[in-house]
N, C-alpha and C positions, 0 to 999 in steps of 0.2 A: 472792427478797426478798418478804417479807411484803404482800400485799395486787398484787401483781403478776403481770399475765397474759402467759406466754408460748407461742409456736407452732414445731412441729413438722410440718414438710410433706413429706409423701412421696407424690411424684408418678412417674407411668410409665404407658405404653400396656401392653394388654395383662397378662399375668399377675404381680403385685403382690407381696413379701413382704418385710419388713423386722423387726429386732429393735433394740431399743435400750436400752443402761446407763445410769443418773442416779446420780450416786451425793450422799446428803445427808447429812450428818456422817459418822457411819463405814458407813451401810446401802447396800444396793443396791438398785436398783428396776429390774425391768425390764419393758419394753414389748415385742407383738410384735401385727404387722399382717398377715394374709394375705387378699391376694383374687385366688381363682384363675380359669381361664378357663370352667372348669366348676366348681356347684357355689358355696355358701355365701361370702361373706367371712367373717374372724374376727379378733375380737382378745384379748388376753390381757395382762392386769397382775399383777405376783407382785413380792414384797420377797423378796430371797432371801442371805442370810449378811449378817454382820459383821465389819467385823477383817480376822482371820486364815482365817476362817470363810464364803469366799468364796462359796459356793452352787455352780450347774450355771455349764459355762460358757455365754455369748450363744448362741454357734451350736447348743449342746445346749437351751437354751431354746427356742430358734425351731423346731427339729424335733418339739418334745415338746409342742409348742402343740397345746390342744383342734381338735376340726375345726369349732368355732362359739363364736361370744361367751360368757362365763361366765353363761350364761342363756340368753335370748335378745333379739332387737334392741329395744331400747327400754327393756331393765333397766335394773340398776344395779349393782354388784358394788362389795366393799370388801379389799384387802389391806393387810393388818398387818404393820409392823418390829415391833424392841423399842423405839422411839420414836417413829415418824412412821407414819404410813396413808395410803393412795394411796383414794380415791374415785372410779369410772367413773362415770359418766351421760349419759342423752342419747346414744344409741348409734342412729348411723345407718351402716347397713354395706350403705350403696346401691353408687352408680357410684363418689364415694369413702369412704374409710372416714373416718367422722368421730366421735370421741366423745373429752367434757370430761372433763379428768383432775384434780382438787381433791389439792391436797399439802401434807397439815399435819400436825401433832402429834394421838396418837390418842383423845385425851379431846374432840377433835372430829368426830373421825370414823368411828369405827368402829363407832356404833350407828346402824342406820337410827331414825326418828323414827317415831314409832306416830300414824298419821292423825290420830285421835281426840284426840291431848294437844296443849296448846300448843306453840307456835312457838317455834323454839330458834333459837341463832344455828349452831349447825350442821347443823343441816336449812335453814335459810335459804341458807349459804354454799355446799353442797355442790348443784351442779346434778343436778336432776332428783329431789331428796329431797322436795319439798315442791311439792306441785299449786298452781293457780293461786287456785283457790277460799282456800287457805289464806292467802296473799302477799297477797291481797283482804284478809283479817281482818288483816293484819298492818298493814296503810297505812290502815284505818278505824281499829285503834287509836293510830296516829299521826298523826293530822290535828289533833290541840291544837298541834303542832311544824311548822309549814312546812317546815324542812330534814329534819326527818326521815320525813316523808309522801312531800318526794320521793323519799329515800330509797327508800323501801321501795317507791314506784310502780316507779321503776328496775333493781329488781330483781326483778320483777313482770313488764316490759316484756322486760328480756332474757332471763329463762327461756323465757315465753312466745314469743319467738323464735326463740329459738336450735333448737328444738326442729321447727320446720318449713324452715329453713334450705336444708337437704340437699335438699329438693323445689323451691328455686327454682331459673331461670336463674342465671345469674352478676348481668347486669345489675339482677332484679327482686331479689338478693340487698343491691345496693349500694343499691336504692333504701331497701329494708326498713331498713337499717342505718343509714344515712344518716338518715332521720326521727327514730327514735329519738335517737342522738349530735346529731344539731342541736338538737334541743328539749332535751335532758337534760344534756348532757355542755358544750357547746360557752355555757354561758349561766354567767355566775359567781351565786353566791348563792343559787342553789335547792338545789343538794344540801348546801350548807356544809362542803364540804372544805377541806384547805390549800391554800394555792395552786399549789403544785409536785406535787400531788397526781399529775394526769393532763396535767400541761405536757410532759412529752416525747410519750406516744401521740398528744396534739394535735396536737403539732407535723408527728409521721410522719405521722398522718392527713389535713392539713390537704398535705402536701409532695406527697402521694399522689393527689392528688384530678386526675383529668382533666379535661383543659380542657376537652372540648365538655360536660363538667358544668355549664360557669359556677362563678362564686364568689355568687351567692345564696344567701343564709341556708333561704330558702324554694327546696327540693329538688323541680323539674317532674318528670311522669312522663315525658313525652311525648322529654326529652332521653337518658333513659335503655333508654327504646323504641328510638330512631333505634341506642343504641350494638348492640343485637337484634340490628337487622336488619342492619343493617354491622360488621361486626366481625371486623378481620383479625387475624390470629395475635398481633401486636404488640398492640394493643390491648387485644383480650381480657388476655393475661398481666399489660397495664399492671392492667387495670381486678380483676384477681384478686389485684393487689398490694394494691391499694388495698381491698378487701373484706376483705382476711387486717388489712390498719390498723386499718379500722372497728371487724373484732369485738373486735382487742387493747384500743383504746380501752373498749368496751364493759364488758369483762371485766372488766378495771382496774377501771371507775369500778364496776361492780359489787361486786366484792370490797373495795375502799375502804369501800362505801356499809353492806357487811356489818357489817365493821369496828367502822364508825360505830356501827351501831346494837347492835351487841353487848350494851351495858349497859340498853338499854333493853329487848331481846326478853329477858335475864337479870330484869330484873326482873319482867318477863311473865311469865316461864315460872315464878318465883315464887309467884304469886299460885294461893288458894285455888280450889276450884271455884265455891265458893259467889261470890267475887268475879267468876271469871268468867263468873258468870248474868246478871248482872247488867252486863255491862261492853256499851257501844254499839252493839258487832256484832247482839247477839243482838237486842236493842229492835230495830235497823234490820231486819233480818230477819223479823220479828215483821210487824212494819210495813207488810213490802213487800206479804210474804205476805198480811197481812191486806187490804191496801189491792187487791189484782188477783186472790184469791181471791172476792169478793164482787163483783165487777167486773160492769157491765151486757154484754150478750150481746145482738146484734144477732140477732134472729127470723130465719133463713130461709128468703126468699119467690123462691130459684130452683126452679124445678121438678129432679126428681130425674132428668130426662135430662142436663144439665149435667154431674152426677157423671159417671152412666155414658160420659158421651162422653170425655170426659178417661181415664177410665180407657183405654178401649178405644184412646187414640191411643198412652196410653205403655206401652201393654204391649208387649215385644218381639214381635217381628215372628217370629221364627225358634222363635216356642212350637210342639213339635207337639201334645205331647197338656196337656189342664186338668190343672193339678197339683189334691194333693188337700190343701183350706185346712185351717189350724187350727182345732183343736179352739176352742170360744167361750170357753170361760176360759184358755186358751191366748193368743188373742186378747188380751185381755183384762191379763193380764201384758206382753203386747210393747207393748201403745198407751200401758200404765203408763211402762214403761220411757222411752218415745218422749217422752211427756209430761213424765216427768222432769227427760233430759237437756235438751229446749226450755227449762224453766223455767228454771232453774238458767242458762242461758246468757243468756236475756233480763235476767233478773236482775242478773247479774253486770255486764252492760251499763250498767245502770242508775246501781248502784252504783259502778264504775268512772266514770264521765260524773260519778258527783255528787263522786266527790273529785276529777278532774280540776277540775272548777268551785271548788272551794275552792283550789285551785293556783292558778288563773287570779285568782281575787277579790282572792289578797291579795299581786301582785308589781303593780308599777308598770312597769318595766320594759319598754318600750314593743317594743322589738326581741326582748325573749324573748317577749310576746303574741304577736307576729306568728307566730311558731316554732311554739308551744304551738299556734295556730288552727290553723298550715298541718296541724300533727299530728292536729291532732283529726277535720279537716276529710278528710283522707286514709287514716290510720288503715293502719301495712302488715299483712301477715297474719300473724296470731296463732294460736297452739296453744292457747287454756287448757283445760288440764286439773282434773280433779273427781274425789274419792277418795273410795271406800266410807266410809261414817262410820257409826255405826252409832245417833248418836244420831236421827239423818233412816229410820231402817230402811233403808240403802242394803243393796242386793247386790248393786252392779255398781260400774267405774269408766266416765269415757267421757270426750269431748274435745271440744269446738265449736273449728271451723276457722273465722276471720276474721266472727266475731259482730259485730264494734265495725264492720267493715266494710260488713258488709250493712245494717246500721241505720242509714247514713249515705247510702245509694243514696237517691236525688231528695228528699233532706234526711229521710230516713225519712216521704215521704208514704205506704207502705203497707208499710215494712217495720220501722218503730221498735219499738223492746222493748214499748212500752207497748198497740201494736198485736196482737203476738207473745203476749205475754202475756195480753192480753182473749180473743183466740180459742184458746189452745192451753196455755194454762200451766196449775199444778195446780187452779186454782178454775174453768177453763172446762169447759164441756157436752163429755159423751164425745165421741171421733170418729166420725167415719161410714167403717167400714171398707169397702172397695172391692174388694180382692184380697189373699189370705193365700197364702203355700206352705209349708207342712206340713216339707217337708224341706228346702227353702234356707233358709227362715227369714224369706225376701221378704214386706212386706208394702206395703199403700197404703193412706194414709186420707184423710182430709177434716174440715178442722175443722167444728165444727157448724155455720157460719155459712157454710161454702164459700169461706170466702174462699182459703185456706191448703190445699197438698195435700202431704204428706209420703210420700215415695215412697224406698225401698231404694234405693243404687247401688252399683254395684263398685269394690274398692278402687281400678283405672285410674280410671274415671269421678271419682272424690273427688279423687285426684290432679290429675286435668289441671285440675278446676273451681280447686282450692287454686291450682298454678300461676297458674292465669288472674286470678286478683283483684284483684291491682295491675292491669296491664290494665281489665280489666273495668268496674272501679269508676271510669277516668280515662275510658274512655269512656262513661260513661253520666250527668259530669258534664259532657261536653263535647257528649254528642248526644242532650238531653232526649228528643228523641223517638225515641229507638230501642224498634224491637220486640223486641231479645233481653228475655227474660224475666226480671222479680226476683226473684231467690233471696233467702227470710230465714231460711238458715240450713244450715251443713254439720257434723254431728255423727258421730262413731268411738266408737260404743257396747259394751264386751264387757257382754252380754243373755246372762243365765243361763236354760242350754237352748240357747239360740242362735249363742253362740259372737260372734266379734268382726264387726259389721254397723256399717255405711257408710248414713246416708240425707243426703237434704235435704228442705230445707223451699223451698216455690216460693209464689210466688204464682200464683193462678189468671189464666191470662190473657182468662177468661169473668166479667163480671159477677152477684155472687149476686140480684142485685134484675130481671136479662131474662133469660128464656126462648129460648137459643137454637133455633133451627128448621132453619137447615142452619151444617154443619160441614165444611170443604173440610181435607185435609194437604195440601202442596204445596209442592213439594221442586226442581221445573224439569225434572224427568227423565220423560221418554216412556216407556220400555218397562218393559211390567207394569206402570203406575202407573194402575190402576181398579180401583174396588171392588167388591169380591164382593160376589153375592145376600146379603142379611143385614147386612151391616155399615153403620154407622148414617154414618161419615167417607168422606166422596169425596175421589178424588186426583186428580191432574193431569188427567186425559184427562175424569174427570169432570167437571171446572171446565170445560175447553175445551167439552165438549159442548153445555154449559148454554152458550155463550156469554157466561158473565157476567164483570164487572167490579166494581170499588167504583168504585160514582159519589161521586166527591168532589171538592169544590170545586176551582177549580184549584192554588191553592197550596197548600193541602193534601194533593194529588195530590204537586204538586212537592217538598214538605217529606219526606213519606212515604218518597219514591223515593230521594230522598237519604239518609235514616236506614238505610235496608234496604241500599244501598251502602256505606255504613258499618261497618252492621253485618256483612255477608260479608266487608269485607278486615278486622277482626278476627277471625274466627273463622279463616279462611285463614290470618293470620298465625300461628296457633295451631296451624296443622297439623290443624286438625279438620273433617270433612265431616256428608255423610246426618243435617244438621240441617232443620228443616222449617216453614215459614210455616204457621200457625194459623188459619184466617180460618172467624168464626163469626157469622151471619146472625141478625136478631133481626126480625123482623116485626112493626112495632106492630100491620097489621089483623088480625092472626091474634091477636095476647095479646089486644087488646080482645076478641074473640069467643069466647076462652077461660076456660068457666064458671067457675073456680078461681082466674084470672089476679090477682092485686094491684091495689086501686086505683091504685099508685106506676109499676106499666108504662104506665099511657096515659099519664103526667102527661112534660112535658118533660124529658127525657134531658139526660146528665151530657156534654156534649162536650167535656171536656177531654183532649185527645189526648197528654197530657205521658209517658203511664204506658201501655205496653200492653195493662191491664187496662180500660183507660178506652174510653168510647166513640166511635166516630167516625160521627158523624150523615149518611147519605147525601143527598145531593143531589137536590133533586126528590122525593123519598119518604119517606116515615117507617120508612125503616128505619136501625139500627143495625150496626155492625160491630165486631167482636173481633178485633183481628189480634196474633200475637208469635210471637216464632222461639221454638222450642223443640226439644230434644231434639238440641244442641252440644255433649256429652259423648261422643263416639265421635269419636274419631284415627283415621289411615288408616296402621293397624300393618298387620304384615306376613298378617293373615287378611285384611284388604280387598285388599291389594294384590294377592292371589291372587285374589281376586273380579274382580278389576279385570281384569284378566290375562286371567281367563277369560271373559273379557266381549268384549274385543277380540278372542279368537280365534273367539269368535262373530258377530263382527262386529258387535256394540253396544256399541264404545268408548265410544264418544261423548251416547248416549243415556239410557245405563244408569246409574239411582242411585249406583253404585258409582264415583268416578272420582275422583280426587288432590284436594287440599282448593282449588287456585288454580283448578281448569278448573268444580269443582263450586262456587264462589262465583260465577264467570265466568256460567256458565251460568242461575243460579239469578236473578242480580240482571235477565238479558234476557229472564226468563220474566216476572219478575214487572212490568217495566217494559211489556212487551207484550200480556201475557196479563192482567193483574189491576189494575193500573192504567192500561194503554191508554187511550186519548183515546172516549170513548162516539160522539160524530158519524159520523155514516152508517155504522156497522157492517152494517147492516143490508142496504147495498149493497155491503161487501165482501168476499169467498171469504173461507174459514178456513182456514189453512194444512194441509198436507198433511203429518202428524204422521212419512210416509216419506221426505219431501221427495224428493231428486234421484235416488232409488231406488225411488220409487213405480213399481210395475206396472200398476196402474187407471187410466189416462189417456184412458180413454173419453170422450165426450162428455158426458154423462151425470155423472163423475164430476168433468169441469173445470166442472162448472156449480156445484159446491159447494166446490171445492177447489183452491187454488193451488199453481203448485211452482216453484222456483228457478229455471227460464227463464222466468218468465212477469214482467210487469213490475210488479205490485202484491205482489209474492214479499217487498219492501221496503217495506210500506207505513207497519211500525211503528215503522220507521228515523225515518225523515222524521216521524212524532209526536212525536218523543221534544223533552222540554223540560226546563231543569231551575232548581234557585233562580236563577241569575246567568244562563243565554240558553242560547243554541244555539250549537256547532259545526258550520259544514255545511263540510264536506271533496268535494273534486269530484279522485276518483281517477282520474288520465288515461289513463296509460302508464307501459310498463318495459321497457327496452330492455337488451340482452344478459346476458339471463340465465342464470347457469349450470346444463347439465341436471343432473337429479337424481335420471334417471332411469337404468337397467343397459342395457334396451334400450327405444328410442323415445325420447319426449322429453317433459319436464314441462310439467304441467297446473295453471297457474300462479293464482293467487287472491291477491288483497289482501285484510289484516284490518286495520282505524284501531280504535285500543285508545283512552282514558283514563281512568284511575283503572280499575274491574272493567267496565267498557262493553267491547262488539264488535260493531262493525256490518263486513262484510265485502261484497266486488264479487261478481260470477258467476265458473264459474271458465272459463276458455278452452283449450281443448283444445290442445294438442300445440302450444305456443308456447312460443319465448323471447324473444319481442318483442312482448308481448300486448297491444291497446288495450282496456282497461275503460271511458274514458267516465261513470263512475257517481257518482251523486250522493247522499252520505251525511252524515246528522244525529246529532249526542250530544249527550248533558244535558250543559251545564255547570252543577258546583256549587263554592260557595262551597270547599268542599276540594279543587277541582280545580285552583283557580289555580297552585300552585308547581308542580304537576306537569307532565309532558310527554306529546305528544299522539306516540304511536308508532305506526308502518305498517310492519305485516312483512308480506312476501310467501310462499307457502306455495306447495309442490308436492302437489296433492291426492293421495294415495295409497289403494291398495283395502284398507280397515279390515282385511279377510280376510286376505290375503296379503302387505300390505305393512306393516301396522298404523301407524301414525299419519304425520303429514302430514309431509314433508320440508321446514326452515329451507329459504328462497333468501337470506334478507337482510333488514333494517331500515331504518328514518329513525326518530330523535327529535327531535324540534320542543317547543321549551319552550313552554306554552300562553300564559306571560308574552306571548313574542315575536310570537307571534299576534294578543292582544289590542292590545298597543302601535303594531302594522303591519299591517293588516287592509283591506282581503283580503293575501294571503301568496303571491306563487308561489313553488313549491320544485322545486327540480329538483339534486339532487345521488347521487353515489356512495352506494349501499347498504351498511350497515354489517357488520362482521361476517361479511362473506363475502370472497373475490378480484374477484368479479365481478357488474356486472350496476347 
């Protein structure tokens, strides 16, 4: 039926291959899918006989299939009847095979559309014919029309997502979908269809929808997170039904919307050149150009150690020899390029946001406002893509990933287009390039101003960031003050000479107007973490040395601790590790005595602490601090886990950078709660711990005069500091009677761990007991996110890293921290979970 989207689902574990007949008046169309266990997936479209004049048969079709898509992933292919044409696009031949099949009569379909020429209704209707840059001109020339603006926004919206789909979860798919179809689809009167238009897809849609969704019009992330992390087989399939709804609705009201505008993009494509010189787009363009090409440019008065420190933390670690940089006009074409596709996307932002705002000015509609805000406000992740034109001098194409999104992080205090644009677009001051490679094509620069550092990534790396953005973005409106780092911007550039390259765009987490002095990376991991003779970044062992802290107020202290908790059980949840605290030291006595130094460094600092670019004023001293997680782009795929592996058989499971994403947030939040924000009172009277702890050899006199270790009784002393926004948990771990051994021969070496939220404070462990009395007195931050949670004690059988590798489960308790605060103090004494005994 004309203007109507239908779905084809072919699912199976394992090795994949399917064909299939349609047949539409008297043609044939057939389809085939393969995705093997090695090796490429593929798909293939072909019209094949009429009549009498059957073609091959199915099963001779499916054999005779190419061994890769009619192109490659991400074309577009066109096959011809003697009446109708099939259109492929949007071709994702990941884990499933996914690509939009368009089926119409051939005077719409069987010419691809020439970048350069107006907008047709069959490059409109046909997905994947027409870039997003172009759908933008098409909804600026219809904004004299309300229904037809939203039209063509709509279709705008769902190209633009359909197209990164395949790279969500399931759940961040239904979010994605969901925003859209609320604001667009689910509101009468914006697009101007018939009424029976999209009343059945509503209906599935709306029948489909799961209930820990809620029925709010306004779509939370945080409900669609929880479906993530729980989600049993039942669920999932419910929640995959319900995504297969959404997009049919989508599709529909798309193809409707196309429909619609038919006569209007005909009369478009009408018109002379000379009219379209002249026509809104170009003036707005003109305009934008002119208004942030001539843009004021903040001078910068960081010193040029700044750059180089930055550089030197995110250069890979595993470089062995300097690669050899580009040539300087070489250079020179790739910062162009860079500069380009930035522009062009801050832009597009722009102008997207101003015809949103014409949407919003002229509906009354109180219940579609709210929809349209939550949308704007949230914004899911977007593909837009950008086509060589050749009236711009393009020679490349390329794509920003979730643009609208990043511009909306802490309401665009330092990531809005208008920001983007002043430092980085085509009227701003060249970059400051930092690191070129000659033959990967890698580069790093630095806007003029410092503020902005554009750095290459790998296509995984661009991946998991894209995944992550729904995420990302609801955390960062929920926990102002987190230190993960803002990103303004993810672009998939094909760079001639250079072939197809991945960057972003980051914000610096170092102020351009202080002079940082010392630079710590700091990861929570002991072995091998100091820094060699020559390098300018200290690491862990380094920190420890110095004995230092951030002296910071105390609830600032407390505010901090809790954001950085925060921020590890996302990043954890995300399956990603070997991310790193930033913390950069700024000395005001030192910039005053620095001949060169700015009037603006002595004068009162910026302490607002909302952004982790911002500063955070020490206590007692005029110094400043930078701190932000960075470098949460590496997963723990199967080359870490061999690291890992090979780490415990070394016997530094446990210590060593490399270690699964929940032990390495685990670890990482009781470094920085001890080591970096510890309590500063009498340090000066107490030992530093013993970085070998219960495996220390030097136990001389001598060396317990500097050093504590795990029998000794200040071994806890950072326990007992800890504090957090809402109070203290102090747990008084007794005893544990009949425990079962866990041992082959002899008997387990038993130990208590009290967990809440990413916290571990743990007893001593007691040798060769199943009855062990611990006696131990243990302290946790309570934070405001802790309350629903439950406060858990598992008991562990210590085992030799070397020979036995990790610690042996005995058992659990979960106490809901509710229960605790309602009945307080608590005795607990019950059966251990999860085990038979004990």
């Amino acid at each position: 039926e004309p203007g109507k989207a239908g779905l084809v689902l072919l699912q199976g574990t394992g090795e994949l291959g399917a064909a299939l007949e349609f047949t539409l008046g008297a043609e044939r169309l057939l389809l085939g899918a393969k995705r093997p266990l090695i090796g490429s997936a593929s798909f293939c479209i072909e019209f094949s006989g009429t009549g009498n004049k059957r073609g091959p048969a199915l099963l001779d079709f499916y054999h005779k299939m190419p061994t890769e898509f009619q192109g490659q992933e991400g074309t577009r292919a066109c096959s011809q009847g003697e009446e109708y044409a099939a259109f492929a696009g949007q071709v994702d031949l990941g884990s499933q095979i996914r690509v939009h099949v368009l089926l119409g009569p051939q005077a719409e379909l069987t010419k691809l559309p020439d970048p350069s020429k107006a907008v047709t209704s069959r490059s409109c209707i046909a997905p994947g014919a027409i870039s997003s840059a172009e759908l933008l001109d098409l909804a600026e020339n219809c904004r004299t029309c309300r229904e037809d603006l939203g039209r063509a926004l709509l279709l705008l919206e769902v190209s633009s997502m359909q197209g990164g789909l395949g790279q969500l979860e399931v759940p961040d798919q239904a979010f994605a979908l969901d925003l859209v179809a609320a604001c667009f689809c689910d509101t009468e009167g914006l697009l101007g269809l018939p009424v029976d238009a999209l009343r059945a897809e509503l209906q599935v849609w709306h029948a489909r929808r799961p209930v820990a969704l809620g029925s709010e019009p306004c779509v939370k992330y945080e409900l669609y997170a929880a479906l993530r992390q729980s989600s049993p087989s039942a669920a999932k399939a419910g929640l995959e039904e319900y995504v297969d709804a959404a997009l049919l609705l989508l599709k529909t009201a798309a193809l409707q919307c196309a429909i619609a505008l038919r006569d209007s993009m005909r009369l478009r494509a009408s018109m002379s050149d000379e009219d379209l010189e002249g026509c809104y787009t170009n003036e707005l363009r003109r305009a934008v150009s002119e208004r942030w090409g001539s843009a004021h440019r903040h001078s910068s008065v960081m010193e040029e150690t700044n750059c180089i420190v930055m550089e030197e933390h995110l250069r890979p670690d595993d470089r062995v020899d300097t690669p050899a940089p580009m040539p300087e006009d070489e250079v020179e074409r790739v910062m162009a390029a860079a500069q380009q596709c930035i522009h062009d996307a801050a832009d597009f932002t722009l102008r997207h946001s101003d015809l949103l705002d014409d949407i919003q000015a002229g509906m009354s509609d109180e219940v579609f406002l709210t929809k349209l805000r939550h949308f704007r406000a949230r914004v899911p992740p977007m593909k837009r893509s950008f086509e060589p034109e050749e009236a711009e001098d393009r020679t490349f194409s390329h794509q920003c990933w979730g643009s609208e999104l990043f511009a909306s992080l802490d309401s665009g205090l330092h990531t809005s287009p208008r920001l983007v644009l002043e430092s980085l677009g085509r009227g701003a001051a060249p970059y400051k390039s930092m690191s070129t490679n000659s033959k990967s094509g890698e580069f790093f620069f630095f806007s003029s101003d410092r503020r902005f550092l554009i750095k290459t990534v790998s296509e995984d790396e661009a991946l998991l960031l894209f995944r992550m953005l729904s995420a990302y973005q609801d955390h960062i409106q929920h926990v102002p003050r987190s230190l993960i780092v803002r990103y303004a911007g993810l672009h998939r550039a094909q760079i001639p000479g250079h072939g197809l390259q991945y960057f972003s765009v980051m914000v610096s987490v170092f102020d351009p107007s202080c002079a940082v002095h010392e630079t710590f990376d700091v990861k929570g991991s002991t072995l091998h973490r100091r820094s060699k003779d020559g390098e300018s970044i200290g690491k862990d062992e380094n920190w420890m040395d110095a004995g230092l802290r951030l002296r910071l107020p105390e609830d600032i202290r407390h505010q901090i601790r809790e954001a950085h908790e925060q921020d590890s059980a996302l990043l954890a949840s995300h399956h990603v590790m070997d991310y790193s605290l930033l913390i950069g030291i700024h000395h005001r006595d030192r910039a005053t005595q620095h001949a060169d130094a700015p009037a603006s460094s002595s004068s009162a600092p910026a302490t607002n602490a909302l952004a982790p670019s911002s500063a955070l004023q020490a206590e007692g001293t005029d110094d400043l601090y930078f701190v932000g997680l960075i470098d949460f782009l590496i997963g723990f795929g199967i080359k870490k886990q061999a690291e890992h592996l090979l780490r415990v058989a070394q016997g530094h499971g446990k210590e060593a950078s490399c270690v699964d994403p929940v032990t390495y947030a685990i670890r990482q939040v009781r470094f920085v709660q001890d080591c970096v924000l510890g309590e500063q009172q009498g340090l000066s009277e107490i030992r530093r711990r013993c970085k070998y702890g219960k495996d220390c050899y030097r136990k001389n006199p001598e060396h317990k005069k500097e050093f504590r270790h795990p029998n000794e009784e200040d071994w806890y002393i950072e326990s007992r500091a800890a504090a957090g926004t809402v109070g203290v948990l102090e747990v008084s771990v007794e005893a544990a009677k009949g425990l079962l051994n866990r041992e082959i021969t002899g008997t387990s070496d038993p130990y208590a761990v009290v967990g809440l939220g990413l916290q571990r404070v743990s007893t001593p462990v007691v040798k060769s007991c199943l009855n062990p009395e611990w006696h131990t007195f243990l302290r946790l931050a309570v934070d405001q996110v802790h309350i629903g949670q439950s406060v858990e004690i598992t008991v562990w059988d210590e085992n030799s890293p070397t020979y036995q590798g990790s610690d042996s489960f005995m058992g659990r308790l979960r106490v809901p921290l509710a229960d605790v605060i309602a009945d307080s103090p608590k005795d607990i004494s019950a059966k251990l979970e999860d085990v038979q005994g004990g």
